[in-house]
C-alpha positions as MATLAB code, in Angstrom:
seq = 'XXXXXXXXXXXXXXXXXXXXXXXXXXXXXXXXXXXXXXXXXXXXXXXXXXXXXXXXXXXXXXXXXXXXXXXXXXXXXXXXXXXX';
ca = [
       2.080  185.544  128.582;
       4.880  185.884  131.207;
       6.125  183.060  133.511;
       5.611  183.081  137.270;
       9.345  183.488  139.068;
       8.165  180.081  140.287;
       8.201  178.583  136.773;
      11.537  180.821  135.156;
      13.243  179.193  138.062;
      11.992  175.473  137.582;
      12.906  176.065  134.095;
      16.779  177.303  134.571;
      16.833  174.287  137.070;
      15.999  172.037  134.557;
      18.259  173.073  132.022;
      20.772  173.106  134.758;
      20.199  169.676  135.467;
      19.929  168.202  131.998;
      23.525  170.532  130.459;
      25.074  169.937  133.997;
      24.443  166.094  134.254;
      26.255  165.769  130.466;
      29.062  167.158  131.799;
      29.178  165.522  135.108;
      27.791  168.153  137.440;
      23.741  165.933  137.819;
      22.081  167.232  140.623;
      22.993  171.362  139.769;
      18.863  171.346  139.041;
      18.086  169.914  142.662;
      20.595  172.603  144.097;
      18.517  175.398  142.646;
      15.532  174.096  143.851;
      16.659  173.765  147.054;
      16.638  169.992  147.270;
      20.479  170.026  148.908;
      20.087  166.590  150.193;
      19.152  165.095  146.733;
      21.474  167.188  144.731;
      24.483  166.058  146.761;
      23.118  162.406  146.522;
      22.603  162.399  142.494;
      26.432  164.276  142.586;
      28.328  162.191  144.303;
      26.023  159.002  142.539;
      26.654  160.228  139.161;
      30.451  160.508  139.767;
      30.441  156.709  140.883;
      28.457  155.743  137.662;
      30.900  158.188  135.713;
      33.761  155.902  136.875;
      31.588  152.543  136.602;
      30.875  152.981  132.898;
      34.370  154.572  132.103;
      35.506  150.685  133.472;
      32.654  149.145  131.480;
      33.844  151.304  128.049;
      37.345  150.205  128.808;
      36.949  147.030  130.107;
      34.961  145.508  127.522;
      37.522  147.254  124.821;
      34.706  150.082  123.632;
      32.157  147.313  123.255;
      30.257  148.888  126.060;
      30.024  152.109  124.892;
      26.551  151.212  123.015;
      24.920  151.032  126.870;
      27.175  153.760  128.232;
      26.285  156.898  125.482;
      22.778  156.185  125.834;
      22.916  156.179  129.585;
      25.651  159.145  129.830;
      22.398  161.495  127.635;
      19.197  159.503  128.924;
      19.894  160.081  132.990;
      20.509  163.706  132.932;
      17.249  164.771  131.119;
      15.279  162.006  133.460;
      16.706  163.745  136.114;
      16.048  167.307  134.865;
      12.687  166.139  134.227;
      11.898  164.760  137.320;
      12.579  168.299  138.928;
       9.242  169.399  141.176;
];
């Protein structure tokens, strides 16, 4: 069975989202959909958090690195998931 254009292109948006948000690019996925407004948002809101928890890890001497990792992997795929 084949996927609908419709569905190839949710899924590259997706991946987008999920690979792009590890490597500080979240809100690629939204761009492909053509959510602009959102994509721009979660960009420029993932690039403040990038900095926030880069103070947190360095801050707290690496201690807060046990609630940065998890949130640095866990908010991209929530994102990429949450892709209509």
């Amino acid at each position: 069975m084949s996927q609908t254009p419709s569905n190839n292109n949710k899924t590259v948006a997706v991946l987008a989202e999920i690979f792009g948000g590890w490597f500080g690019f979240l809100g690629i996925g939204h761009f492909i959909m053509g959510n602009t407004g959102l994509g721009i948002g979660l960009l420029i809101g993932w690039w403040i958090a990038i900095i926030v928890m880069l103070g947190i890890a360095l801050g707290t001497l690496g201690g807060g690195l046990l609630c940065v990792v998890p949130l640095w992997f866990l908010v991209p795929v929530v994102s990429g998931f949450s892709i209509r």
